[in-house]
N, C-alpha and C positions, 0 to 999 in steps of 0.2 A: 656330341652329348657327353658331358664330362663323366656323367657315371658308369653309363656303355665303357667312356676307357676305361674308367676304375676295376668295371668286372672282368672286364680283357685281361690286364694285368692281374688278377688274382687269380681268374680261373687257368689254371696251368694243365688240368686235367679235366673230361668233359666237358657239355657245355650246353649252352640255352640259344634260345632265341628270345629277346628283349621289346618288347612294344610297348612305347612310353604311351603318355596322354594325349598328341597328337596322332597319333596310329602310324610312326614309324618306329622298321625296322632294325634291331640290331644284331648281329651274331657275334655271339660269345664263347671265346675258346673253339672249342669242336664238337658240335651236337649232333645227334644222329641225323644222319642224311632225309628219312620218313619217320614223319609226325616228331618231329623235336621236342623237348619240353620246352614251354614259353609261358614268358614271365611276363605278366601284362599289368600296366598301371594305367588304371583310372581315376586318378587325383595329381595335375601337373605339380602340386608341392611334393610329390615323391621324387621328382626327379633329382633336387637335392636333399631333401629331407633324409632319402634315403643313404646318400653318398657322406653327407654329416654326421649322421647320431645312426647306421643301420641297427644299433644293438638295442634301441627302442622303439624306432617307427617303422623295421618291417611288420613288427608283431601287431605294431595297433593296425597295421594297414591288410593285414591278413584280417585281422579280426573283424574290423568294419567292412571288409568287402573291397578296399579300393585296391588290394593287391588280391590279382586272382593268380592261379597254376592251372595250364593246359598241357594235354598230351603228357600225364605225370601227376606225381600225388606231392602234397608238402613231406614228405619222408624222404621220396627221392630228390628233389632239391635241397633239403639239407644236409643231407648222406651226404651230394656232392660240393657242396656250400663247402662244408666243416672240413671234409676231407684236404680242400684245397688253404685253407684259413687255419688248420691245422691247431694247435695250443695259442696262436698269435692274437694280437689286435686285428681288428676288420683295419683299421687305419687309423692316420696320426690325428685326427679330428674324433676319433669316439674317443681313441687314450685319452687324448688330451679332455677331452669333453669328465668322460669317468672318472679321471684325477681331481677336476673339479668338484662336482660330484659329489664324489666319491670320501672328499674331506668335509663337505654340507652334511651327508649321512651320519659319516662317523661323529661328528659335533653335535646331534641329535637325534642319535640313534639310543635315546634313554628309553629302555625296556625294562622297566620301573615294574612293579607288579600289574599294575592298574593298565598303563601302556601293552603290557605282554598279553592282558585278559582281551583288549581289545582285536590286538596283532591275530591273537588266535582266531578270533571269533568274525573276525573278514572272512576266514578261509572254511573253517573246519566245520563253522555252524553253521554253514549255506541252505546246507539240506541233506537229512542222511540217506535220503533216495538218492541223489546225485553220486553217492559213493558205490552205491550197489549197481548202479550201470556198469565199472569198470574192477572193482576190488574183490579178491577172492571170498570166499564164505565166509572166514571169519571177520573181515574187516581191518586186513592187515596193511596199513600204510606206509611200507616202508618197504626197504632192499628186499626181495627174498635173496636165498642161497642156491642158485643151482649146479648142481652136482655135476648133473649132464644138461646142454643150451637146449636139447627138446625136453626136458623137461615140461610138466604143465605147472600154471602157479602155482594152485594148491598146493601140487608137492612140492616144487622151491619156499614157498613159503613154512610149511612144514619143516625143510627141512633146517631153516634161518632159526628158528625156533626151538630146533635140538641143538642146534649147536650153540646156540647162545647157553642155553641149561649146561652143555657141556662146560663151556667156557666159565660158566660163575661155580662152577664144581659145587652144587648143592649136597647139601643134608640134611634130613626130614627133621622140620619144629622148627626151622633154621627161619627169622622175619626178612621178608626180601621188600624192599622198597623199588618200585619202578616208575620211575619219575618220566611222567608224557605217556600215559598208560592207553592212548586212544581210547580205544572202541572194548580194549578190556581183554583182545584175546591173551595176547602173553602172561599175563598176573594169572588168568586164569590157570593156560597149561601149565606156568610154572607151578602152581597150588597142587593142581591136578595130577602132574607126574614126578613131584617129587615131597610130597605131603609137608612143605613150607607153608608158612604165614604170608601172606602178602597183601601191603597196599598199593595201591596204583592210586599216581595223583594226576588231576589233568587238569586245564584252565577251558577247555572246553562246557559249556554246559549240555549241549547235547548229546559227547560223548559220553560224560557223567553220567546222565539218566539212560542211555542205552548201556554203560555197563554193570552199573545196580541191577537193572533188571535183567539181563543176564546172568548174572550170575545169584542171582535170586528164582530161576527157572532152571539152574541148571544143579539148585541147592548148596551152591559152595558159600553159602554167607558165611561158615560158623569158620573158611580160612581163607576165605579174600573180600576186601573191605576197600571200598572208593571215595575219594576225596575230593572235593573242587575245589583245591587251593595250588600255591606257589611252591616251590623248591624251598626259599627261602622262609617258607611257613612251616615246615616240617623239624619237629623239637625231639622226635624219637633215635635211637639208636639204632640198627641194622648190621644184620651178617653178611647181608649182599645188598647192593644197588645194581641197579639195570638203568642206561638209560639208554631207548631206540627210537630215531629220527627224532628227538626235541633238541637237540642241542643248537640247531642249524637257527633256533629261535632262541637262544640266548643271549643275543647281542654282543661284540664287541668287547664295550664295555664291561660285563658283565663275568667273563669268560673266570677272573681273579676268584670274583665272589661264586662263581659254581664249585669250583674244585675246592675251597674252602670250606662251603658247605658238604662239600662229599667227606673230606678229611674230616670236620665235625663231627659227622653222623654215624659215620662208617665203625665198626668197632676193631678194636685193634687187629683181630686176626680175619677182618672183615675182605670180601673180596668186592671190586664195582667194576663193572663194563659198560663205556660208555663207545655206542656206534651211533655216527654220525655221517652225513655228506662233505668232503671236502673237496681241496683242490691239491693237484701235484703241481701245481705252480707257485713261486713266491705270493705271498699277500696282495689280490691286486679288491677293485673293489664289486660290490654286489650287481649281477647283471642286473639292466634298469627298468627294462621289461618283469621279468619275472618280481622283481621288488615293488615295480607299482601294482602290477593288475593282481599277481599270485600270493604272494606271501612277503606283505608287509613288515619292514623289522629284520626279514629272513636276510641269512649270511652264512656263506661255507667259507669255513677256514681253510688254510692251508697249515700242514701238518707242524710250522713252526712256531703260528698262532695258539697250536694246544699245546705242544707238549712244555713252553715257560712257562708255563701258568699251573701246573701240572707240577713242575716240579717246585715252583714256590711255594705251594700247597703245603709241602711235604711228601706228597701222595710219589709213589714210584709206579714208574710204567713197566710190566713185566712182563706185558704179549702185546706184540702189535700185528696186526693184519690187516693188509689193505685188499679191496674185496675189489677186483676191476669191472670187468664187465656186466659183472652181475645185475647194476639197477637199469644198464642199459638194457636187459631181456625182460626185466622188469616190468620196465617203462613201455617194451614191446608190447606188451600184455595188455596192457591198461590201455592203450592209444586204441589195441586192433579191439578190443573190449566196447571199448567207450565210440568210438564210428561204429561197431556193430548196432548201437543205441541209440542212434544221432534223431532217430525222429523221439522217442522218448525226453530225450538232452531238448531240441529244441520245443518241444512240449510243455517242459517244467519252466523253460528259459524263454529261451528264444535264440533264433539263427546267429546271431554275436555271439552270446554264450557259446554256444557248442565250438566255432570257430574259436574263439578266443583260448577252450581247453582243449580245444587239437592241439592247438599250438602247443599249448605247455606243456603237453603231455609229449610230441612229438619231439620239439627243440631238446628238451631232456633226455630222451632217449638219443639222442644223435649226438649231444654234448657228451652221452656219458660212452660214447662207442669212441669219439673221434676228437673228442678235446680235452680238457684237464681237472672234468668231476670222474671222483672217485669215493668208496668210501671206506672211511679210516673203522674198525675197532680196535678200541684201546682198553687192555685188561690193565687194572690198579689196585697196588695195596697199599698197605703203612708198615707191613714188614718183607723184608727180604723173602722169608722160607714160607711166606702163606701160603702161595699156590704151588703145584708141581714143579717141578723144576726141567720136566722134557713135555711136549705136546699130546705126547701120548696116549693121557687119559683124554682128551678131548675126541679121539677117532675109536677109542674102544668100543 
């Protein structure tokens, strides 16, 4: 069986037992002697399906059930998937396949306003029960910061959140624009702890109306104020910009016209940080899985996709920090969260569903330990001497 060889030669460390769609055998690499993990296909189009394109049809086939894991969870098979597949291509038929692709996307990958309002509202407007299965209290979707790996969310997320306030070095009355504002918590704390003005704009409508009313029970109307519009709709001025986890939805394309608009808006002695997911690999293109089922449009740069664009702007880059492990313990969180939940998940949905967000939730966490997601914050100004000159005040 040609894919049996395939994983033979990949797996250079650990290993499986394999059970196609006729109910043979295969042993792969070195798997434990009792109770092995085994990887079973019950759909004979996996047999190459899988060996072809795996960076698309393990996930659908996870998802619909025709690929099951015995003696072992999908965490531990991707732990040692990625471990051995390392930053690399699975093989020269997905490159090649993703190249293809990969140029189809970019040729129509127009995230036009109207397109972006859609791209979001696949994901985000699902259901805002579906979120509270796995996200911490405030509704924070993105990296947290942990300090120390036992950390609990809450407090990594917490702490993602002082340190971004650190990083735009606020000062009270100061208007802070935070462009992809979710669910509303950071506009808030920033409002909150540092007596700023802030709007948050999102494309979400669900988000919108859960963070109006938030922050209308929690009486901050009279200094934070929510919008349901675009980046490129925004005609005010700003001392700070914030922007966390939206960029990953700006297209491509688009990348020229964001930082342009940051440099528009931004006031001269203005500071913006924009944190986002990328990649420490050259430009390659969007995995195909997470782009059909999860976030449509969606795209991680790598670090040399932002910064040309970045500096045609005019805009200068004054702090960079790449944040590694972090959305992997993250990601930990949400996955063991979210199976904590799995009959509520398939209640709301249904058994695909739930499957379908293990997956993503999982392959992400395992991509962000053992392959080449990472994520980039980039501090920017329009003058040299805006910000500090040593890191200093950011740990005071």
């Amino acid at each position: 069986m040609q894919l049996a060889r395939f994983l033979t030669k990949l797996f250079k460390e650990g290993g499986l037992v394999l059970i196609d769609a006729n109910s043979k055998k295969y042993v792969i690499g070195n798997p434990k002697k009792e109770n092995p993990l085994t990887l079973k296909l019950l759909d004979k189009s996996l047999h190459y399906k899988l060996l072809f394109y795996p960076d698309l049809y393990f996930g659908e086939a996870y998802s619909n059930g025709s690929l099951t894991i015995e003696n072992g969870t999908l965490t531990e098979f991707l732990n040692m998937a990625l471990q051995n597949i390392g930053r690399k291509e699975t093989n020269f038929f997905s490159e090649f396949l993703n190249k293809i692709r990969g140029s189809y996307r970019y040729l129509t990958n127009f995230n036009f306003i109207k397109k972006s309002k859609m791209n979001i509202a696949r994901h985000y407007d699902i259901s805002d029960d579906l979120y509270d299965l796995f996200l911490d209290s405030k509704r924070q979707y993105s990296c947290a910061y942990f300090k120390n790996e036992n950390d609990s969310l809450e407090t990594a997320q917490n702490n993602k959140i002082n340190h971004i306030i650190k990083k735009l070095n606020l000062k009270p009355n100061q208007k802070v624009l935070d462009i992809g504002s979710g669910w509303g918590s950071l506009a808030i704390e920033i409002a909150k702890k540092t007596q700023c003005q802030v709007l948050g704009i999102t494309l979400s409508e669900s988000q919108f109306e859960y963070s109006k009313k938030k922050a209308k029970q929690m009486n901050m109307g009279n200094q934070v104020e929510f919008r349901l519009c675009d980046y490129r709709e925004v005609k005010e001025k700003f001392d700070r910009i914030v922007s966390i986890g939206m960029f990953e939805h700006v297209g491509r394309k688009f990348y020229r016209t964001f930082f342009n608009k940051i440099q528009a808006i931004l006031k001269d002695d203005g500071i913006a940080l924009l944190h986002t997911i990328g990649s420490v690999n050259p430009p390659r293109q969007p995995q195909p899985w997470i782009t059909r089922y999860i976030f449509p449009g969606g795209y991680t740069p790598s670090l040399s996709q932002v910064t040309v664009p970045v500096e045609k702007s005019g805009l200068i880059l004054t702090d960079l920090e790449i944040l590694r492990m972090h959305y992997s313990h993250t990601l930990r969180h949400w996955k063991e969260r979210f199976i904590k939940n799995k009959d509520k998940a398939i209640k709301m949905f249904d058994e695909k569903f739930f499957r379908m967000w293990e997956f993503y939730l999982t392959s992400c966490e395992t991509a962000f330990r053992w392959g080449d997601q990472v994520v980039f914050q980039l501090q920017l100004t329009k003058e040299l001497h805006t910000a500090p000159s040593t890191r200093d005040y950011i740990y005071q």
